[in-house]
PAPARO-265897 format. One record per residue (C-alpha): x, y, z. Coordinates in steps of 0.25 Angstrom, whole numbers, padded with zeros to 4 digits, always signed. Each point is the difference from the previous one (the first is absolute). Layout:
XYZ
...
END
This chain:
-0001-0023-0083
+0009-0011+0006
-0003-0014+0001
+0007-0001+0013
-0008-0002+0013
+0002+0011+0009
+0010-0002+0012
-0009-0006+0012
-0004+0008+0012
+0011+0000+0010
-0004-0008+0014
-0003+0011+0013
+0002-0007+0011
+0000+0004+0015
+0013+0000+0009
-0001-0003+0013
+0013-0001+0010
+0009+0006+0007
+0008+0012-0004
+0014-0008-0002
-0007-0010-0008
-0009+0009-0010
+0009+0010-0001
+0013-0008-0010
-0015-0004-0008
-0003+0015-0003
+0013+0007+0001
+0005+0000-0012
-0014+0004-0008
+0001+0010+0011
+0014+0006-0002
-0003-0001-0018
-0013+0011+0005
+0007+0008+0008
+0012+0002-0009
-0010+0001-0013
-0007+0012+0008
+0012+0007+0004
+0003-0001-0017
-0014+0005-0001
-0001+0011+0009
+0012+0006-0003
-0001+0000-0016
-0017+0003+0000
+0000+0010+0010
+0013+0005+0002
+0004-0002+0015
+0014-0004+0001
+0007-0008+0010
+0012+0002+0004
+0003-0016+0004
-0011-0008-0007
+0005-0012+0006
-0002+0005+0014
-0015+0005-0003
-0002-0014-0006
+0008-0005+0014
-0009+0009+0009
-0014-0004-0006
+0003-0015+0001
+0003+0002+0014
-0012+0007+0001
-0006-0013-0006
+0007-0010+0009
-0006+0009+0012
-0013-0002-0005
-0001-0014-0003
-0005-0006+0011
-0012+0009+0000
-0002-0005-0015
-0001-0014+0005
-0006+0002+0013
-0016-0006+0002
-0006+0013-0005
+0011+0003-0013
+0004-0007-0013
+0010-0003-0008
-0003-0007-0015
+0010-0002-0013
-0001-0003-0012
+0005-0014-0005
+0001+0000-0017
+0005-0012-0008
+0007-0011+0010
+0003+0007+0012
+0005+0016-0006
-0004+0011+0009
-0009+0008-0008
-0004+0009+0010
-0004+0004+0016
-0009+0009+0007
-0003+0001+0014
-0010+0006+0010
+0003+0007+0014
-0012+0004+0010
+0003+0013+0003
-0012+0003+0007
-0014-0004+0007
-0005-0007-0012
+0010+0008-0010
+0009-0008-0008
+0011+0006-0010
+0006-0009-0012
+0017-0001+0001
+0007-0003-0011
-0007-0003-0011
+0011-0003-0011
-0002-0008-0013
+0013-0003-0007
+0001+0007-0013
+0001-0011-0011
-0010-0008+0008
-0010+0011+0000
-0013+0000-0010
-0005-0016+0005
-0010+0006+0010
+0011-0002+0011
-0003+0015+0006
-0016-0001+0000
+0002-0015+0006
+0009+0004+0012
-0011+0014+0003
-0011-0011+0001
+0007-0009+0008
+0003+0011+0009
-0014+0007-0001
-0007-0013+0004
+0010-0002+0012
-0003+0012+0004
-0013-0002+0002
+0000-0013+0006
+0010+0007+0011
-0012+0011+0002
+0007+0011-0006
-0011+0011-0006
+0011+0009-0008
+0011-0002-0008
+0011+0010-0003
+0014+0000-0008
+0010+0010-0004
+0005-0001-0014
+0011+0008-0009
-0005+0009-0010
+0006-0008-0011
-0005-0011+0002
-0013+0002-0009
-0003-0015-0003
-0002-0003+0015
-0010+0012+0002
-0007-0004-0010
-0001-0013+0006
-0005+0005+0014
-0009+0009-0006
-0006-0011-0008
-0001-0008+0013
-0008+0012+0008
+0010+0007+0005
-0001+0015+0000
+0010+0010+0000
+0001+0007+0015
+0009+0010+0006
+0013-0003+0008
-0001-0008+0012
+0009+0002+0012
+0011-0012+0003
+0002-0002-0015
+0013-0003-0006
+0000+0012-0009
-0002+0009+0013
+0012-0006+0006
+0008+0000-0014
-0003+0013-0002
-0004-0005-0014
-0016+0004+0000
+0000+0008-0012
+0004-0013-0008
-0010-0008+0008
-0018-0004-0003
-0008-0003+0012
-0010-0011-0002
-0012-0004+0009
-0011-0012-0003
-0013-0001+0009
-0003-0013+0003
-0014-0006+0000
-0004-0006+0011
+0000-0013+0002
END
């Protein structure tokens, strides 16, 4: 047993702004996921890219697209701030649908993770949710990525099939892929 004190709880905090100014924020968080899933994808589950880097280029571009709509009145974006100012993690959350929202990017950074940043960021998310009006929840995860089921599992989420407009459906990647999906309580 170790007398050190465990590392804090990284700070979750909401960004707001527009798109130019969030995005040099998030950015590099976001490019570390995108590459570290690539890596991931290919070693766990066998899918081999041809030009890793133009994946990873095509996704953020996907992202950059959809960042408006992440910051807009009725989506989220949150990171994770550990220590002085590091970014720990990010997670954000897109309406897709009369009261449907679906959770984007929900990185921690590996050496960060194990301080409660993952289950921090879901809450801030899933309480945001709510207070927007949202009544389900859905995300999209990689197979590999264990810990982070067990996470939404632990916070309600169930395991559901495929649902249309996903990345995986337009990556072609669904065999690598989980589909969650939390009801909410009313409010």
């Amino acid at each position: 047993m170790s007398d050190r004190p465990a590392p804090p709880r990284p700070r979750i905090e909401l960004l707001r702004g527009q798109p130019t100014d969030v995005l040099p924020v998030v950015e590099p968080l976001l490019l570390d996921y995108l590459r570290w899933c690539a890596r991931r994808i290919a070693a766990d589950c066998g899918y081999t890219f041809e030009d890793p880097e133009a994946v990873v280029a095509r996704h953020h571009e996907d992202f950059c697209c959809e960042l408006p709509r992440l910051l807009a009145e009725d989506g989220r974006l949150v990171v994770a701030r550990a220590g002085h100012d590091t970014l720990a993690g990010v997670a954000g959350l897109k309406t897709v649908g009369a009261g449907v929202a679906e959770v984007k990017r929900m990185y921690v950074r590996p050496e960060l993770r194990g301080r409660g940043t993952g289950r921090g960021l879901m809450t801030r998310l899933l309480e945001e949710a709510v207070g927007i009006g949202h009544r389900v929840v859905r995300l999209e995860t990689a197979s590999f990525m264990v810990e982070a089921q067990r996470l939404y599992r632990s916070l309600g989420f169930e395991e559901t099939r495929p649902f249309a407009g996903s990345e995986a459906d337009l990556s072609g990647l669904g065999g690598a892929m989980r589909f969650y999906e939390l009801r909410l309580a009313a409010g």
